[in-house]
N, C-alpha and C positions, 0 to 999 in steps of 0.2 A: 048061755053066754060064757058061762065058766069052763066049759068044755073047748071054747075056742081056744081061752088063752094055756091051755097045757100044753098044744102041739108048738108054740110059739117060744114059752119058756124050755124047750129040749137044752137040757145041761151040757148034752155031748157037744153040743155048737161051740161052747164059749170057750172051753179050754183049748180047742184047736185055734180059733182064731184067735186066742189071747197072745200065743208066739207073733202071731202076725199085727200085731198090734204092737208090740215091742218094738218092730220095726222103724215106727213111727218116731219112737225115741229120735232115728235119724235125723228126724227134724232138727232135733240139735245141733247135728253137722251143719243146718242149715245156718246155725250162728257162726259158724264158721265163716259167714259171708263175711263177719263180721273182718275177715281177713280182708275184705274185702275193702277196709278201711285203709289196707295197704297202698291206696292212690295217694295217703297221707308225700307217700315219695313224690308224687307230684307236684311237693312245694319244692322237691328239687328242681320243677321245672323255674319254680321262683330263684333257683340260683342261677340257673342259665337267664333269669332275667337279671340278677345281677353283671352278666356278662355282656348284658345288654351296656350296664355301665361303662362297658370301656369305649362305649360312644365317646364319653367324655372324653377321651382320646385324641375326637377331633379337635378340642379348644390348641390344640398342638397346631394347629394350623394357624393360631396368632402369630409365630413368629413370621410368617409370610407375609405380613406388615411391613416386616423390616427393610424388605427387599424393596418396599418404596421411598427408605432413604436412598439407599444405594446410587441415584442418579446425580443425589445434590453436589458429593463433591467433585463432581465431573463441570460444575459448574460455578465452582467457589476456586480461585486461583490459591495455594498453598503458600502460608506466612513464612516464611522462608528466607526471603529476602532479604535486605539490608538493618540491621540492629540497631534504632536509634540509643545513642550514648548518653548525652544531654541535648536538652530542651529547655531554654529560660530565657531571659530578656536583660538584657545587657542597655547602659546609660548610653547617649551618643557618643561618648568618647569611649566604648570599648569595656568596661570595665563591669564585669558583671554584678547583675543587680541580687540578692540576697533574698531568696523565697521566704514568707511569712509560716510556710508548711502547709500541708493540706489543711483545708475547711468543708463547710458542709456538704459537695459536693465530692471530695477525696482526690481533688487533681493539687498539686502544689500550687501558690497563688504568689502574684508579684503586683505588689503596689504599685501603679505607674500614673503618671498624668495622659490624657486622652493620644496625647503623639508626641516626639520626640526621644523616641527610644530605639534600641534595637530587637530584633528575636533571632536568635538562632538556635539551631536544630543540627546535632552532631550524630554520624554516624560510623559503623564498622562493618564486615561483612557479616552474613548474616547465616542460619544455617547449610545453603544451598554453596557456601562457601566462593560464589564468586564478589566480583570488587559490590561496589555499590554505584547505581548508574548516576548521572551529573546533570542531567535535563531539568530544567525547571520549567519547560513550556512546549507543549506537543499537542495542539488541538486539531479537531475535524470538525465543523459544525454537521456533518453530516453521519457525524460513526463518535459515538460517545465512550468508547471502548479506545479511541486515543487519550494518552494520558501520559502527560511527565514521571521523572524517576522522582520526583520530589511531591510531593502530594501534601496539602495544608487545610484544612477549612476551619470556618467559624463558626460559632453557636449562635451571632447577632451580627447584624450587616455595618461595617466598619464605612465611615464618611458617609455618604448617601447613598451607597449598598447598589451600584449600579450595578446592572444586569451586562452589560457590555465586556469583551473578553479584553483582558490583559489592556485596560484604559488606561497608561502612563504617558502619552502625550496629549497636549493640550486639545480637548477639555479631557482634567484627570477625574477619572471615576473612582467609586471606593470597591468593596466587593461585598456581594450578596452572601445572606447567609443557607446553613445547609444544616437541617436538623430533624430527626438526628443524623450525628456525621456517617453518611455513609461511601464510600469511596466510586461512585459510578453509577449504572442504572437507569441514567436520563439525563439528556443530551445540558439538561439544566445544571446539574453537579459535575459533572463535566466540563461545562463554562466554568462555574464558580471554582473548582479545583485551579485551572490552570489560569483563572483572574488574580488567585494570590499565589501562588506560586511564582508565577513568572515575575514576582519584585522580590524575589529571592536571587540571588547569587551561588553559584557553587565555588568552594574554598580548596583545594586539591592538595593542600601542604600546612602544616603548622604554620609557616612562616608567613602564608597568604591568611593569618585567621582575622576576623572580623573583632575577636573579645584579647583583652589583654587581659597576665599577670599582676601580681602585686609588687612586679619591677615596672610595670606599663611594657613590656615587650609582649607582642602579639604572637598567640599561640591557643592550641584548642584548647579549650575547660576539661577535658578529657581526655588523657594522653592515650586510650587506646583507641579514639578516634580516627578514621583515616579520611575525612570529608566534612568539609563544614558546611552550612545553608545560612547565610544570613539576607537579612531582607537590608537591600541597598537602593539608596543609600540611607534608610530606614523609615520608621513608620512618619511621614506626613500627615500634615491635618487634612490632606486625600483621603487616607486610610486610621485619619482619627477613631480609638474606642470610644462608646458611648460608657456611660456613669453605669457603676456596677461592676458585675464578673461576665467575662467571655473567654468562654471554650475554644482552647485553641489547639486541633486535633490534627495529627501529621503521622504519615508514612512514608517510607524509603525501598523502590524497587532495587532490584540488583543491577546486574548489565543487562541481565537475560529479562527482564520484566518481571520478575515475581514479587512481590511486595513480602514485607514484612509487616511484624504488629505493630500495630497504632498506638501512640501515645500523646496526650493530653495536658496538660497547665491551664491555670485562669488566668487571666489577667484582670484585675481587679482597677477602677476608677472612681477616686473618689471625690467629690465635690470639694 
């Protein structure tokens, strides 16, 4: 048995293949894989996913909203128009009445009993720089887009608030109210615009003015006014206010139709 293992242990063997066995060390190179770690660069591909970010890019596509304002003012008539100057209520004889100031609402307020007073509404050009137009009464029952240079409504229906246009002869109606005041729309504001309006008067001269001085000579409250509106020959227990405050809101086109900004007063009634 001892004889077997001598040809087995021959010494010559192992020094020759011990070089070759060195080789193996190579294995180590095989940690070199560890270079292999170098996909580490491919969290750069996570930077190109950051680039992914600039998706967010698209939110740039909100302002493409905007473009669905773009149609409205092609459908709002531009204020432009005629510049109301004064706006108040004057006694029947002319002599204007003395606002209490704004109140909770923020429009100036005027004391009055339910009717026997005046209102009038002054005007000048306006930025479109033509005159200021003189209509107070331009109805269509069938086209609600006619409309006087004069435009008025209320917050509360004045007498018995009839629904009928421009009712000054017998039987007298009052007028309907419109809230909120908006200038057109339906064939219904439309009526009611040109119900009070049309007991309005246009005034073409100081001299023709509706309010007097505190000489009693007749002239505008506003001497850069060039047009007065008074309601003639004034408010009737027709067009009686009810107890309280009512909005009394008015604009003024030009020649050319454009309107101006709207302006407001209460008129207050008290018991």
């Amino acid at each position: 048995m001892t004889a077997t293992h001598v040809p087995t242990g021959t010494p010559t063997h192992p020094p020759t293949a011990s070089p070759t066995v060195t080789p193996t060390p190579t294995a180590s190179a095989s940690r070199t894989r560890t270079g292999t770690r170098t996909p580490t660069p491919t969290r750069t591909g996570s930077a190109t996913q950051t680039a992914t970010a600039t998706g967010t890019a698209t939110i740039t596509r909100t302002p493409t909203r905007t473009a669905t304002g773009t149609p409205a003012p092609t459908n709002t008539p531009r204020t432009i128009g005629g510049e109301i100057t004064a706006f108040g209520v004057a006694r029947a004889d002319g002599q204007p009445v003395m606002t209490i100031g704004p109140q909770d609402d923020g429009y100036l307020t005027f004391v009055r009993p339910p009717s026997g007073f005046i209102i009038y509404i002054e005007a000048k050009r306006g930025l479109s720089g033509l005159a200021v137009g003189s209509e107070t009464f331009a109805s269509d029952p069938k086209d609600p887009n006619v409309l006087p240079d004069l435009q008025v409504l209320v917050s509360r229906p004045l007498g018995n608030g009839s629904t009928a246009v421009c009712d000054i002869s017998p039987p007298v109606g009052g007028v309907p109210a419109v809230v909120p005041p908006t200038f057109g729309g339906s064939q219904a504001v439309s009526n009611a615009i040109n119900d009070f309006s049309c007991r309005f008067d246009a005034r073409g001269s100081s001299m023709q003015a509706c309010t007097r001085d505190g000489f009693s000579a007749y002239t505008f409250t506003e001497p850069s006014s060039t047009i007065q509106f008074c309601t003639s020959p004034g408010i009737g227990t027709e067009l009686a206010f009810p107890l309280g405050d009512t909005i009394v809101t008015a604009r003024v086109r030009d020649v050319a139709g454009q309107p101006g900004h709207a302006k407001s007063i209460a008129i207050r009634v008290l018991e």
